[in-house]
C-alpha positions as CSV (number, residue, x, y, z in Angstrom):
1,X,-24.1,-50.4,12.2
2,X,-20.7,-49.3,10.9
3,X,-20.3,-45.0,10.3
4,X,-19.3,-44.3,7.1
5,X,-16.7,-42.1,6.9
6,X,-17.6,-38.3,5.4
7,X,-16.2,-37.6,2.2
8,X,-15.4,-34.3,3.2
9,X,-14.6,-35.0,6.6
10,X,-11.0,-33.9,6.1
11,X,-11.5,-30.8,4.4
12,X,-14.0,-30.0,7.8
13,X,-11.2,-31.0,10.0
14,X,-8.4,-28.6,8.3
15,X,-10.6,-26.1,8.3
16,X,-12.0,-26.3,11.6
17,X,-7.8,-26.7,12.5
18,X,-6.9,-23.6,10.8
19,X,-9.9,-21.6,12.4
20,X,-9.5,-22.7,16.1
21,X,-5.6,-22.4,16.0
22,X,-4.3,-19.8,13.5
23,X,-5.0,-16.2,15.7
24,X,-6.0,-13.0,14.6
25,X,-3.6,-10.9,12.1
26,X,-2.2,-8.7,15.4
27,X,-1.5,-11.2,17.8
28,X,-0.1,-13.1,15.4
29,X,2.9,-9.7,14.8
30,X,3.0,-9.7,18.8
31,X,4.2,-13.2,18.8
32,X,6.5,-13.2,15.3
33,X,8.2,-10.2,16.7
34,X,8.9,-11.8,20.1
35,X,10.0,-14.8,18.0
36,X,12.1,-12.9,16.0
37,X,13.5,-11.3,18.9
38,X,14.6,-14.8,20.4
39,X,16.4,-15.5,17.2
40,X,18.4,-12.7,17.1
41,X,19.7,-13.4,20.6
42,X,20.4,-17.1,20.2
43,X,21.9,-16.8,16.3
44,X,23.6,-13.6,17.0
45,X,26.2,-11.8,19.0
46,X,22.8,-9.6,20.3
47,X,22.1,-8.9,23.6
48,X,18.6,-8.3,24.8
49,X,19.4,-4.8,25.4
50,X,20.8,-4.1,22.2
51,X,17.5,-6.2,20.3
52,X,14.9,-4.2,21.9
53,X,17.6,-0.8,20.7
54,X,16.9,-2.7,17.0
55,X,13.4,-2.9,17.7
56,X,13.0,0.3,18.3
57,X,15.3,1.6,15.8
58,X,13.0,-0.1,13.1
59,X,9.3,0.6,14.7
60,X,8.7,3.9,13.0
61,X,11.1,3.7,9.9
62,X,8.6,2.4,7.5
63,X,5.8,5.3,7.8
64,X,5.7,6.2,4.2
65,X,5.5,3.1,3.2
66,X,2.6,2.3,5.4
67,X,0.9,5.1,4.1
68,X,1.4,4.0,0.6
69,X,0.2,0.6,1.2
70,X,-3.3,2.0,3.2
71,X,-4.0,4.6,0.5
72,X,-3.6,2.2,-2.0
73,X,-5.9,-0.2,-0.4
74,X,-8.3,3.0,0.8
75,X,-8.2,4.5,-2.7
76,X,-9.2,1.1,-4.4
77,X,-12.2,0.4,-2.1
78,X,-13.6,4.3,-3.2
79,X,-13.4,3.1,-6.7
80,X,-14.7,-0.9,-6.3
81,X,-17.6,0.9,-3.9
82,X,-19.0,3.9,-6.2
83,X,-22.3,3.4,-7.7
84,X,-21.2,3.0,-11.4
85,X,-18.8,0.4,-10.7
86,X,-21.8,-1.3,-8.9
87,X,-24.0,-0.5,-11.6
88,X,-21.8,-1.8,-14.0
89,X,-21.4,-5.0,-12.1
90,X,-25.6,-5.5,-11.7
91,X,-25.9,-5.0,-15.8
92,X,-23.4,-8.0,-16.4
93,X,-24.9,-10.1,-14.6
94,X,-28.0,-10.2,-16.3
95,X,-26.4,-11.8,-19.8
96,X,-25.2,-15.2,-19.8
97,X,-27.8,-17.3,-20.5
98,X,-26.9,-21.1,-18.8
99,X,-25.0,-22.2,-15.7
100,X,-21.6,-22.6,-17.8
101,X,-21.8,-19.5,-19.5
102,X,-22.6,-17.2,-15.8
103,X,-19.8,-19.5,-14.0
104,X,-17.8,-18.2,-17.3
105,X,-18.2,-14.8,-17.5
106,X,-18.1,-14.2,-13.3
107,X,-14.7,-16.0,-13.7
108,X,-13.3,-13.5,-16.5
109,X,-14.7,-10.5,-14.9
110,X,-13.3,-11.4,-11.6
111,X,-9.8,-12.3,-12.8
112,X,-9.6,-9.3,-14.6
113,X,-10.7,-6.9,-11.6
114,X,-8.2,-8.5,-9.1
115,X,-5.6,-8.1,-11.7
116,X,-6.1,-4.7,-11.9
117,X,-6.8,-4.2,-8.2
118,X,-7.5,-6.2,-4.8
119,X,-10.4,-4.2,-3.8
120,X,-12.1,-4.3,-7.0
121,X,-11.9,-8.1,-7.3
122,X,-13.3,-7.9,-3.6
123,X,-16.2,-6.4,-5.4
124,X,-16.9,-8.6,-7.8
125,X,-16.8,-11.6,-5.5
126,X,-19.1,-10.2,-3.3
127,X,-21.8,-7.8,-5.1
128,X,-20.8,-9.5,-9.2
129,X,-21.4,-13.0,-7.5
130,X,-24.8,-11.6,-5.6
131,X,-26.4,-10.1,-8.7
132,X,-24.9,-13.4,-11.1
133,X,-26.6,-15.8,-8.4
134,X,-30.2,-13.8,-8.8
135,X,-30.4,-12.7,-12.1
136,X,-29.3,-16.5,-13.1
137,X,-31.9,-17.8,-10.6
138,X,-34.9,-16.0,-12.4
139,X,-34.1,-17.1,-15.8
140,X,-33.6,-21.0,-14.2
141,X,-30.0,-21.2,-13.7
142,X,-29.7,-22.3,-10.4
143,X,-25.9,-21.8,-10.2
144,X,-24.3,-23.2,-6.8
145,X,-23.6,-20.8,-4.4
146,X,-20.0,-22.0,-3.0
147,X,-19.0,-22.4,-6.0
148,X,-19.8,-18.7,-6.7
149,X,-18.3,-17.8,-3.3
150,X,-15.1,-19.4,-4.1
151,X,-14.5,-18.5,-7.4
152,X,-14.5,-15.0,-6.3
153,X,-12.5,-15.7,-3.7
154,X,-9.8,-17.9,-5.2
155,X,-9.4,-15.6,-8.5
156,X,-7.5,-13.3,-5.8
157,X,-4.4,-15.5,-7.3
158,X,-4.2,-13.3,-10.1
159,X,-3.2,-10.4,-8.4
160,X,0.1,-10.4,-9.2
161,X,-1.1,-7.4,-11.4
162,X,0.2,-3.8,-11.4
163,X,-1.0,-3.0,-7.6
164,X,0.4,-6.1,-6.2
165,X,2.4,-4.4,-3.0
166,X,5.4,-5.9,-3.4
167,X,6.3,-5.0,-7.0
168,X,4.9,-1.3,-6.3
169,X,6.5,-1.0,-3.1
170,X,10.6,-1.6,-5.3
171,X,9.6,0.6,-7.9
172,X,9.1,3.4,-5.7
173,X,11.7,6.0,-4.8
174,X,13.0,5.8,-1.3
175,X,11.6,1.9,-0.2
176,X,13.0,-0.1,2.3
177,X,14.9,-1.9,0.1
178,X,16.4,0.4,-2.4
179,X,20.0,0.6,-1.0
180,X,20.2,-3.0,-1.4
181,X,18.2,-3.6,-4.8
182,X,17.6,0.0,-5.7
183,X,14.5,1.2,-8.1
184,X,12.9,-1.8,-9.9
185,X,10.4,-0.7,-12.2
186,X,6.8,-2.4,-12.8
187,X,7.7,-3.9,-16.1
188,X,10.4,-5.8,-14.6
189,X,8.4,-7.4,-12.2
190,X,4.4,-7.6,-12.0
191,X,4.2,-6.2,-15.9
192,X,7.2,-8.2,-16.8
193,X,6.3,-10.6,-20.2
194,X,6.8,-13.9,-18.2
195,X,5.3,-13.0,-15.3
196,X,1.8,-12.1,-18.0
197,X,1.9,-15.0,-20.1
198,X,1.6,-17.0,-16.6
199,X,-1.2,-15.3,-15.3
200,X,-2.7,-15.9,-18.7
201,X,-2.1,-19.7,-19.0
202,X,-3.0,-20.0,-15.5
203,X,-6.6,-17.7,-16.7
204,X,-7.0,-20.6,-19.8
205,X,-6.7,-23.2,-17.2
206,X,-9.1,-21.7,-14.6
207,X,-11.8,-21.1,-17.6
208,X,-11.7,-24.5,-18.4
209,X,-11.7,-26.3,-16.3
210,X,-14.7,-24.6,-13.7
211,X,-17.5,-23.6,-15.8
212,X,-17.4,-27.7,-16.6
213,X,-16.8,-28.7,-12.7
214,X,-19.7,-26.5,-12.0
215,X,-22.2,-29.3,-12.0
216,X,-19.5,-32.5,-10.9
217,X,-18.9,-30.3,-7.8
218,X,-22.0,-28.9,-6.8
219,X,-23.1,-29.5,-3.3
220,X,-26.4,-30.6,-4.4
221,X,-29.9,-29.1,-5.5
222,X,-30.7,-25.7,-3.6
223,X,-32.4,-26.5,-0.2
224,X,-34.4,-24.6,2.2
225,X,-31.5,-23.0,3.8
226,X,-30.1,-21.7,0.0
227,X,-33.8,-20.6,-0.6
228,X,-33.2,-18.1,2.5
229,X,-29.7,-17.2,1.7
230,X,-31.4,-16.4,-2.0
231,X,-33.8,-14.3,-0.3
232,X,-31.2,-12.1,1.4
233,X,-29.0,-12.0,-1.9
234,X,-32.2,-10.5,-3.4
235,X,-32.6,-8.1,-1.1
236,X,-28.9,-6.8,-0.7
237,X,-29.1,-6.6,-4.9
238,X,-32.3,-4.2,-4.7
239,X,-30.6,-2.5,-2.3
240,X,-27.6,-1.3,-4.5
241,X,-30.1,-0.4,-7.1
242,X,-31.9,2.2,-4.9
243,X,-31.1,5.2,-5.8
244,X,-32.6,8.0,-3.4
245,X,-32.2,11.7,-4.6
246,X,-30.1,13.7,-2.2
247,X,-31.9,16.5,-0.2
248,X,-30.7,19.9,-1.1
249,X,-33.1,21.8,1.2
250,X,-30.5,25.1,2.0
251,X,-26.8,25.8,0.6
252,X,-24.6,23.9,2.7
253,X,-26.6,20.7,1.5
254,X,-26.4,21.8,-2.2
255,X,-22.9,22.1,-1.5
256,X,-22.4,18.9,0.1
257,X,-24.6,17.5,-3.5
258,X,-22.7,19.5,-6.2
259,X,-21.0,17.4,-8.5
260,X,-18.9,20.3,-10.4
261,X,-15.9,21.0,-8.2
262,X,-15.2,17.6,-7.3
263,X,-15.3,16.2,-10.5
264,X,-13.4,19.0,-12.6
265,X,-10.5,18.0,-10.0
266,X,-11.0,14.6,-10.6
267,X,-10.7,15.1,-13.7
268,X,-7.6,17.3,-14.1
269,X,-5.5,14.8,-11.8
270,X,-6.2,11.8,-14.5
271,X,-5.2,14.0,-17.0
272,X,-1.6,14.5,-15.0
273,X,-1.5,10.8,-14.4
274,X,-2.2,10.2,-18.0
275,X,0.7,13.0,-18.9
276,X,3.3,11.5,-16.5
277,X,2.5,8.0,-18.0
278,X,2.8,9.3,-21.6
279,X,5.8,11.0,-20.7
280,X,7.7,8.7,-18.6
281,X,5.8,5.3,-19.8
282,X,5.3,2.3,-17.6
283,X,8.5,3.0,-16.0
284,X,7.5,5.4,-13.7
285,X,4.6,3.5,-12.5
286,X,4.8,3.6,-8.6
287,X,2.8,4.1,-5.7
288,X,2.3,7.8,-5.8
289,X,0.9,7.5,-9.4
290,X,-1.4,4.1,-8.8
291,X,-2.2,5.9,-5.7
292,X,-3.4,9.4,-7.5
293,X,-5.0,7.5,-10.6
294,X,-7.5,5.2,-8.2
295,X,-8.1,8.9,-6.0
296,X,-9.1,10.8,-8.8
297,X,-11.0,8.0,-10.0
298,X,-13.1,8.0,-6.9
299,X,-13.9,11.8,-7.2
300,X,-15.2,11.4,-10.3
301,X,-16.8,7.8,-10.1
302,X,-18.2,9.1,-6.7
303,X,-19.0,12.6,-8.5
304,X,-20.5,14.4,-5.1
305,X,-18.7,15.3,-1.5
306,X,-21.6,13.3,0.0
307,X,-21.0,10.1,-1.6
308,X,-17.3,10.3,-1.3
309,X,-17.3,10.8,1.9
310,X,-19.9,8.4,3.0
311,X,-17.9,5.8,1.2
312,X,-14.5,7.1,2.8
313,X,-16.2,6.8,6.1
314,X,-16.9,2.8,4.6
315,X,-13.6,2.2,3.6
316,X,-11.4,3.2,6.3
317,X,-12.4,0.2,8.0
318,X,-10.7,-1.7,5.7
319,X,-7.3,-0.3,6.6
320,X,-7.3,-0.7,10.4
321,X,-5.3,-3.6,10.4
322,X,-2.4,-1.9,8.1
323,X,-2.5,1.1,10.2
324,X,-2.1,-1.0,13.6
325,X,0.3,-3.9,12.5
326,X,2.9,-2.4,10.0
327,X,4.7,-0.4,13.1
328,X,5.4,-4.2,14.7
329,X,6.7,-5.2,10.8
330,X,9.3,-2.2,10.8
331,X,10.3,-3.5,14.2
332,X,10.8,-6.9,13.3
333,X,12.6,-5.9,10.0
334,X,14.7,-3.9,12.5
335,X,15.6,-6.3,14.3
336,X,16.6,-8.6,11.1
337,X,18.3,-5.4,9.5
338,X,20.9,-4.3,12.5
339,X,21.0,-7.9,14.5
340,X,22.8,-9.2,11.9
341,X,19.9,-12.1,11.6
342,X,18.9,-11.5,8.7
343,X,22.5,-12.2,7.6
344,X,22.4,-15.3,9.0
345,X,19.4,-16.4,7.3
346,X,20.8,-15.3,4.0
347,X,23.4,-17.9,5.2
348,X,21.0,-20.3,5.3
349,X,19.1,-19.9,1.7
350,X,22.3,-19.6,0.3
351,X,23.4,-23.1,1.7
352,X,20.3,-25.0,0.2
353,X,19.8,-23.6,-2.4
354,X,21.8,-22.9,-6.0
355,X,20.7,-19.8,-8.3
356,X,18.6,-22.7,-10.9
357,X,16.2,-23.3,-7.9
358,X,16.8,-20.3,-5.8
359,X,13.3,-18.5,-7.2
360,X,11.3,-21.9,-7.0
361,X,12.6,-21.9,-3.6
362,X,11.6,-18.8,-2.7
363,X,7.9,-19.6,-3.9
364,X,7.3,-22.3,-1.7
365,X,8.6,-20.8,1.4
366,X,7.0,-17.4,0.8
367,X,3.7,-19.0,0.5
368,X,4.4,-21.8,3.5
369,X,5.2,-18.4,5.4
370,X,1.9,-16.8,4.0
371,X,-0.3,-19.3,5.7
372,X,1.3,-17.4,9.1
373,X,1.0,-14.0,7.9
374,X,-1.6,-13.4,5.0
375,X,-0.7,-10.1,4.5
376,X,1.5,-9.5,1.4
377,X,3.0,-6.1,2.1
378,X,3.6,-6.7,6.0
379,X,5.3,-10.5,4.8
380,X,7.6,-8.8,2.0
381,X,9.0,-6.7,5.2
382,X,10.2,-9.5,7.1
383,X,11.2,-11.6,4.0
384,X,12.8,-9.2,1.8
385,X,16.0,-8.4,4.3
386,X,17.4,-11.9,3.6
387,X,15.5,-13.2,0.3
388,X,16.8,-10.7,-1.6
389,X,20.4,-10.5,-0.6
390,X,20.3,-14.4,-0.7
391,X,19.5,-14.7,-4.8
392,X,21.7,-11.5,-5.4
393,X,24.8,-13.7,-4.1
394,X,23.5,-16.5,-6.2
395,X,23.1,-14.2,-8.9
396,X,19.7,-14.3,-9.5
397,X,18.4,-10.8,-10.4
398,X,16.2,-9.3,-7.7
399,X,13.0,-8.4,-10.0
400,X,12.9,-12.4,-10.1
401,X,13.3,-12.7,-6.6
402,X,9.9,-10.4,-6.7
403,X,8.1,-12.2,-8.9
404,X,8.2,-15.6,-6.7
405,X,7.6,-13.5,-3.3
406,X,5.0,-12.5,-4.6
407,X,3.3,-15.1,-6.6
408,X,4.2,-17.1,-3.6
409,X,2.0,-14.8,-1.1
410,X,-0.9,-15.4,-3.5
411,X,-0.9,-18.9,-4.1
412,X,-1.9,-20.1,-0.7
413,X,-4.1,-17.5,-0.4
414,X,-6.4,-20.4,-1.7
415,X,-6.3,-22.6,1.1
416,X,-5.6,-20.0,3.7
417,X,-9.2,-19.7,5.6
418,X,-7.7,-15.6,6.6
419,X,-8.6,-14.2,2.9
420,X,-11.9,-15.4,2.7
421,X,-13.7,-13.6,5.8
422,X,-14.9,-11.2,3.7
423,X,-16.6,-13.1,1.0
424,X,-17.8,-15.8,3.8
425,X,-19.1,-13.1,5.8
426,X,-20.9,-12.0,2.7
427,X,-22.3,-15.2,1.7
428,X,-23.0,-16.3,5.4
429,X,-21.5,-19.8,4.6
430,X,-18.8,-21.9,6.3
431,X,-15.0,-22.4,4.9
432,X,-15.7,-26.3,4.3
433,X,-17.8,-25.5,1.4
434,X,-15.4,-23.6,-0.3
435,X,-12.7,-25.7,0.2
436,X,-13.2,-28.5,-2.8
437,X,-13.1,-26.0,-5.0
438,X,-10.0,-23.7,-3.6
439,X,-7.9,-27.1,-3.2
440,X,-8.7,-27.3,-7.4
441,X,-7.7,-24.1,-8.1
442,X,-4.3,-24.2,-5.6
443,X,-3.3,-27.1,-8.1
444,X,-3.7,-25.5,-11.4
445,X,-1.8,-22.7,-9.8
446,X,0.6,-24.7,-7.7
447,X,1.6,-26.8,-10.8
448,X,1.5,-23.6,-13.4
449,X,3.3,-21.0,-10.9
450,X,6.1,-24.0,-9.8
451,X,6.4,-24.5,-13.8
452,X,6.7,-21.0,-14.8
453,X,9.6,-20.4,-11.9
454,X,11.4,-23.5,-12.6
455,X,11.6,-23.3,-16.0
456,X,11.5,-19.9,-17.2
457,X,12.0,-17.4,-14.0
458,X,15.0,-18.5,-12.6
């Protein structure tokens, strides 16, 4: 008897690909750096002496902006993990009342929370997507679980918000880039007019079109093994809703409980942020004041020393991977910086591409180079040294230039297996079962981001 090809049997096969070949985040900066390296020796006067001197040169020149970019991750995990953002989260859940409508309103919230920031959106595709999938279940709606799973995964698209790294990391005083570019402020880039009205269409599109593919797509009717992942779901839901009183048998325990101090400092550091908005305006968003309004958010949201801390001792897990890879960015941007590569590569974009495309250009490649290193702030260090100067000789302004970095290093994010580990992990199913739906989703945004840049963003 003949085998009938799988319908899915090539979305298994790229996955399975991209999991068995495509190595960890840090041995993936051991090998671009010696790659790099190579580069600069064959494309450059360099000798090997003098790369390894660039190297080194670069390997510790970025530390304030690795700070920047691990408090702002750090900062926005203390907010997305506090109890009244969770809270908040559990209580939505409960109201839609049919499979469209959930699909519908976990789509809104969860666009809306990774505009605002990563680690909230993080949130709501893991604990939003939890509570929807229970709370639906009891009143009937059985909703399908990848299609949960990647709709709180592939809504990461739409973070080209105001704590996308990229745009933060230009408007601030003092970045890597500022001699070339100098200070380009948030509403030139991530808050920019264009750069809304896309993520908006691009919102219209998503809302559409997935609440009604909910059913078309659907992997089929829930089966024993859903029945146990519901059963897990379940319990991971009650156990956010616990809420155990603190013991506060002797002083230093009261101390460790008492909400005042904390929260009246909390308190008086949004009110600066709020002055130095109202004062300055959107302008002087940058990381230090993103950076302080999530912080004292998370004093107050937390309210107690003891549940601030317990949560920093959470979080700091999740910025590991900044604190051990950015030192091998700074020395590949070294190299590209005092090798005279990335001159050459400048070269290169200039040569094959004109100003009209340059920014459409820059989309594609900064998303082909995104499936290689999914990490937006450590990719704008190695791109930004020739990307930039490239479109600036082409005359395209550099807040452009921004823009299509970094709606590039989001829109592949979709098929990229590296972002989802998290919410797979979570939801203890495989990449293939995502996929369908993330291959959707990266056309809508393919077709509206490509659009956008060639049109209007140029």
């Amino acid at each position: 008897m003949e085998n009938k090809k799988q319908p899915g049997g090539w979305i298994t096969t790229l996955s399975s690909w991209s999991q068995r070949f495509i190595p960890d985040a840090f041995p993936l900066v051991l090998i671009l750096t010696l790659l790099v390296a190579v580069l600069a020796l064959v494309f450059t006067e360099s000798t090997p002496l003098s790369v390894l001197q660039n190297w080194y040169d670069g390997f510790w020149s970025m530390l304030s902006f690795t700070i920047n970019i691990v408090m702002l991750m750090f900062t926005g995990f203390l907010v997305a993990n506090s109890k009244p953002v969770n809270k908040l989260l559990l209580k939505l859940a409960k109201i839609p009342n049919s499979t469209s409508a959930a699909v519908l309103l976990f789509m809104i919230v969860s666009i809306i929370l990774f505009y605002i920031h990563f680690a909230l959106g993080m949130a709501a595709a893991i604990l939003f997507g939890k509570a929807m999938i229970v709370e639906q279940d009891k009143k009937g709606n059985k909703l399908p679980i990848s299609l949960i799973a990647a709709a709180g995964g592939f809504c990461i698209v739409f973070q080209a918000g105001p704590t996308a790294s990229a745009p933060l990391t230009v408007s601030s005083a003092g970045h890597f880039m500022e001699e070339a570019i100098g200070i380009i402020p948030l509403t030139e880039t991530s808050m920019a007019l264009p750069v809304i009205l896309m993520n908006v269409v691009m919102a219209a599109i998503f809302i559409l079109v997935f609440p009604r593919l909910a059913g078309k797509l659907s992997l089929g009717e829930r089966d024993e093994a859903d029945q146990e992942v519901l059963a897990r779901f379940q319990a991971d839901v009650a156990a956010v809703q616990a809420d155990e009183a603190p013991s506060m048998s002797n002083f230093a325990e009261w101390m460790d409980n008492f909400w005042g101090f904390q929260v009246f400092i909390g308190v008086c550091g949004l009110v600066m942020v709020i002055i130095s908005i109202v004062k300055g305006g959107l302008t002087q968003l940058g990381f230090g004041s993103v950076n302080m309004l999530f912080f004292m958010l998370a004093l107050i949201l937390h309210r107690t020393p003891a549940n601030l801390t317990k949560a920093a001792r959470e979080g700091i897990t999740s910025v590991s991977g900044v604190v051990l890879q950015f030192p091998f960015y700074a020395g590949i941007f070294g190299i590209l910086s005092y090798s005279g590569l990335g001159v050459v590569i400048t070269g290169f974009f200039t040569s094959i591409a004109s100003g009209r495309l340059f920014t459409a250009v820059v989309l594609w490649f900064s998303g082909l180079l995104n499936m290689l290193v999914p990490s937006g702030g450590s990719q704008f260090i190695v791109e930004a040294p020739y990307i930039t100067p490239a479109g600036m000789e082409l005359g395209v302004d550099p807040a452009k230039i921004v823009n299509a970095f970094t709606c590039g290093d989001l829109l592949t994010n979709l098929i990229q297996p590296f972002w989802a580990i998290p919410v797979l992990g979570a939801y203890g199913i495989k990449f293939r079962k995502i996929f369908p739906y993330c291959l959707v989703a990266f056309g809508i945004a393919f077709v509206v981001l490509s659009g956008f840049f060639l049109l209007f963003m140029y």
